[in-house]
KEGUDREN-998639 format. One record per residue (C-alpha): residue in one letter; x, y, z. Coordinates in steps of 0.2 Angstrom, whole numbers, plus 5000, padded with zeros to 4 digits. Layout:
KEGUDREN-998639
aXYZ/...
***
This chain:
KEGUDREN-998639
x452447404907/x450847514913/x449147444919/x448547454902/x449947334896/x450647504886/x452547514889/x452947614904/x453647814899/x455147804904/x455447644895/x456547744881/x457747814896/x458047664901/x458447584887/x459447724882/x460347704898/x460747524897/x461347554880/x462547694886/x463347574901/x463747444888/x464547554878/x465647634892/x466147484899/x466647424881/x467747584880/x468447544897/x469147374892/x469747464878/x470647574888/x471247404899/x472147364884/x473047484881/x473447554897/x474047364901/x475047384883/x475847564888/x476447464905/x477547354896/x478047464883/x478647574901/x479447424910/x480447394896/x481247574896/x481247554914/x482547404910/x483547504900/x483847624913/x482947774908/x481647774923/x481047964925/x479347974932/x479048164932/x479648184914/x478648054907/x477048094916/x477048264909/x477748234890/x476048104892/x474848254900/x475848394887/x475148274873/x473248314878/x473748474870/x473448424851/x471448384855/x471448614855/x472148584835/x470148544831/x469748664840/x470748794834/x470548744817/x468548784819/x468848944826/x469748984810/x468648924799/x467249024807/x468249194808/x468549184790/x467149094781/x465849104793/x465148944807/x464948784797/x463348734790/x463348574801/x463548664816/x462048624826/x461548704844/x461948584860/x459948514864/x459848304871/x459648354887/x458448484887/x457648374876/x457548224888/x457048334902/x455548374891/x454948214889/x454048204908/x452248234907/x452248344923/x451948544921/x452948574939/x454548554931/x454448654917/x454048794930/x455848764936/x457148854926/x458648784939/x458648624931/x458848674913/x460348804919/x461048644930/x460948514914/x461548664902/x463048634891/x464848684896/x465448864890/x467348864885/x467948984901/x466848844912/x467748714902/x469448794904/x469148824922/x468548614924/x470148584915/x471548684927/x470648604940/x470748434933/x472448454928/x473348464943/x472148314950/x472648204936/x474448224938/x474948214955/x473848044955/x475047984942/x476648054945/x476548004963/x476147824957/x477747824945/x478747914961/x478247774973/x479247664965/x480947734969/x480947724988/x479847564992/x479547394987/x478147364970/x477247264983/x476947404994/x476547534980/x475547404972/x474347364987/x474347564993/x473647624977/x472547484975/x471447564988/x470847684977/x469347574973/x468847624992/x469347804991/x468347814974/x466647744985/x466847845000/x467347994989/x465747974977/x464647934990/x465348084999/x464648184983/x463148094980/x463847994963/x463947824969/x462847724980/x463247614995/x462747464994/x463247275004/x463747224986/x464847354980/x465747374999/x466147184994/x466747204977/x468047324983/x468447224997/x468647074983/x469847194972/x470547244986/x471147074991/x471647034973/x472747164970/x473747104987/x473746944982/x474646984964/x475747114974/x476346984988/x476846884973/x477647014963/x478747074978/x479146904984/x481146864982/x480546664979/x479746714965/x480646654947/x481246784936/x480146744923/x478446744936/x477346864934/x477547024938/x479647004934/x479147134922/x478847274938/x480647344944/x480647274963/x481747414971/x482547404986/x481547514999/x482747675001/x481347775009/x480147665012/x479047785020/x479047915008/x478547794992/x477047715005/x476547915006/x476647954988/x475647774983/x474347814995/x474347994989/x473947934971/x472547824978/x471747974985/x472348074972/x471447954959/x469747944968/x469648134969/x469848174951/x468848024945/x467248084955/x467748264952/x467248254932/x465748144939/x464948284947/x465548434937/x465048364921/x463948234925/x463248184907/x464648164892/x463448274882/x463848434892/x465448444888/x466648464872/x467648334878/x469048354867/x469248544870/x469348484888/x470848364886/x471648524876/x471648634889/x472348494903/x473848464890/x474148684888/x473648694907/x475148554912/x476548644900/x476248824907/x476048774923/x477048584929/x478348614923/x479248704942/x478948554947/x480248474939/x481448604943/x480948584959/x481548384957/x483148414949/x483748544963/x483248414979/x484048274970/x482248164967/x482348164951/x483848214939/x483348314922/x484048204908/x483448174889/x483148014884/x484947944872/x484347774868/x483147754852/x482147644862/x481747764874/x481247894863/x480147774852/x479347704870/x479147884874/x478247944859/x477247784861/x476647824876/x476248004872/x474947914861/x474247784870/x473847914883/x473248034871/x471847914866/x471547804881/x471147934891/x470048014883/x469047824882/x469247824899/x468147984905/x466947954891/x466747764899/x466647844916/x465247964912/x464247834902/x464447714921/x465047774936/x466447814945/x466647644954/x466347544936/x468247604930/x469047614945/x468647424949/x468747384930/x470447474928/x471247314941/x470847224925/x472447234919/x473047104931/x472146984921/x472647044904/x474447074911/x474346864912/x473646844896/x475046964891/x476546874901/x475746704894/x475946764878/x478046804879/x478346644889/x478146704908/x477246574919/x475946664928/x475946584950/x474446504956/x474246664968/x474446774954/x472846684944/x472046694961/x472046874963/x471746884944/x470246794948/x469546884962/x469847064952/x468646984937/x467446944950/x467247094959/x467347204943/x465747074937/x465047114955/x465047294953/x464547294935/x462947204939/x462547294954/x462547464945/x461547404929/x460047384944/x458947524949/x459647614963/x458047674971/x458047604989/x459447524988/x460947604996/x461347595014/x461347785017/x459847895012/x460248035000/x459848094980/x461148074967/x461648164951/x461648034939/x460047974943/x458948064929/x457448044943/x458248124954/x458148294947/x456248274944/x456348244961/x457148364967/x456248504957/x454548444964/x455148464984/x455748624977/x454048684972/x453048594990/x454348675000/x453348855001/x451848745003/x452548665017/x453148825026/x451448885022/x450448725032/x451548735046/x451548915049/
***
């Protein structure tokens, strides 16, 4: 509200920003669902012997390549008939930039080429970067597995909520705040909690966590590097599409997803050569129906849940999903509940403590974040922050001019 007792300008842009947080982190605990889904659908494969990490990682990432069929199709389309009708020229942002009421930032052109929407050699190139991101974080995850315990893996890669704020604060998309270092630090705790129990040999077959193959630690080392690796691996591409794309609007998401699916078949694909010749990993076709159908399964879930998952992270942050994805513990209970498998007091615990620091974060994010981070600094998804910065822009030269 203004003086006048006239809503405040900027009023709308918030509004609209509340509106967009909701519906990400509605998205996100869409995409909780059926990420915890496709983890069961995996373990039970994993039962069945089939347990190839490097070839279901990419037969998930190849799958992104149907989102280029649209694509295609409209490209068709237009070289024969003409562009559609419908088609209507990329403008919101340029739109929203318009609505401030001061002439200095209409005098700087930087801001409408910054905010301007992605062309398809800028999207490609987003995407081959992307691509190779993505999957090292979640091969390396699958690989860890294989030569150390669940628990260790578990609790390693469970740091990515700390990589992922370091990393985005790093690059200016996150703030630091006492909150948020305490909700990770919450999560974090969790996470080991649920893992202690899953690797624990006291624990009854049917527990919680039963459903995660507890290997014996062959290289205990290595699968502590690779589960770490993934952690990092995770918070880098997670903040990466933050700060190349910054608003979902920018971007033709789908075309996006396309070209990581075409960028993973051309160019992944030594890497499983590379596997089968060391001895990592041997190439061999699924022979069990079940494995095939889990397979294709999979190929669709991740198909769709990621492309939920990046659209819920642009309308949040970085941070939000990250902390949010550990809410699969949880569901995972409900799950196990639900096919007869007593969940441990120290499984509900750390179930518990992952709902309260994904709440934490959630909370702390949906306030103003002027003034409130530890650390001074601008960042790129604070819509002020552009005005700001295209008005020390312009009293730079003034500035210079005083001093001199």
């Amino acid at each position: 509200m203004s003086d006048s007792g006239e809503p405040s300008e900027d009023t709308p842009s918030r509004n609209t920003n509340t509106k967009n947080y909701i519906v990400g982190l509605g998205l996100l605990f869409v995409v909780v669902l059926l990420w915890t889904a496709s983890s069961f659908l995996t373990q039970d494969m994993y039962d069945d012997g089939y347990q190839k990490p490097f070839l279901i990682t990419y037969t998930n990432t190849a799958s992104f390549m149907f989102y280029l069929l649209p694509y295609i199709t409209r490209r068709l389309w237009a070289d024969r008939w003409g562009p559609p009708k419908s088609t209507i020229a990329y403008q919101p942002l340029e739109q929203e930039l318009d609505i401030d009421a001061e002439p200095a930032v209409e005098l700087i052109p930087p801001v409408d080429q910054v905010d301007r929407p992605l062309t398809v050699r800028e999207t490609a190139r987003m995407a081959l970067g992307f691509c190779f991101l993505w999957f090292i974080a979640n091969w390396a995850l699958n690989a860890a597995l294989a030569y150390t315990s669940v628990a260790s893996s578990t609790i390693l890669s469970g740091m990515s909520g700390m990589f992922t704020l370091a990393v985005g604060r790093m690059f200016r998309v996150e703030t630091l705040t006492l909150v948020k270092i305490g909700a990770v630090l919450t999560g974090f705790v969790g996470v080991i909690l649920v893992a202690i129990s899953d690797g624990s040999p006291d624990d009854q077959p049917d527990a919680v966590g039963s459903s995660m193959i507890y290997k014996a630690a062959t290289l205990p080392i290595l699968g502590d590097l690779l589960a770490l690796m993934s952690a990092v691996f995770y918070a880098l591409y997670v903040v990466f599409l933050k700060v190349q794309i910054r608003e979902e609007s920018r971007i033709d998401m789908q075309l996006f997803f396309g070209f990581v699916g075409l960028f993973n078949i051309v160019l992944s694909w030594p890497m499983g050569i590379i596997l089968h010749l060391v001895g990592m990993e041997r190439f061999e076709l699924p022979r069990t129906h079940n494995a095939i159908v889990i397979i294709l399964l999979n190929m669709f879930i991740t198909v769709s849940s990621d492309y939920l998952y990046v659209i819920a992270m642009l309308k949040t942050t970085p941070l939000v999903v990250t902390i949010g994805l550990g809410l699969t513990i949880p569901v995972a209970v409900i799950g196990d509940s639900f096919l007869g498998k007593p969940a441990a007091a120290q499984v509900l615990a750390g179930a518990l403590l992952v709902v309260v620091a994904f709440i934490a974060v959630g909370v702390e994010n949906a306030k103003p974040s002027e003034g409130s981070d530890l650390l001074s600094g601008n960042f790129v998804d604070d819509a002020r922050t552009q005005q700001s910065r295209v008005r020390l822009e312009r009293e730079d030269p003034l500035d210079n001019e005083t001093v001199g």
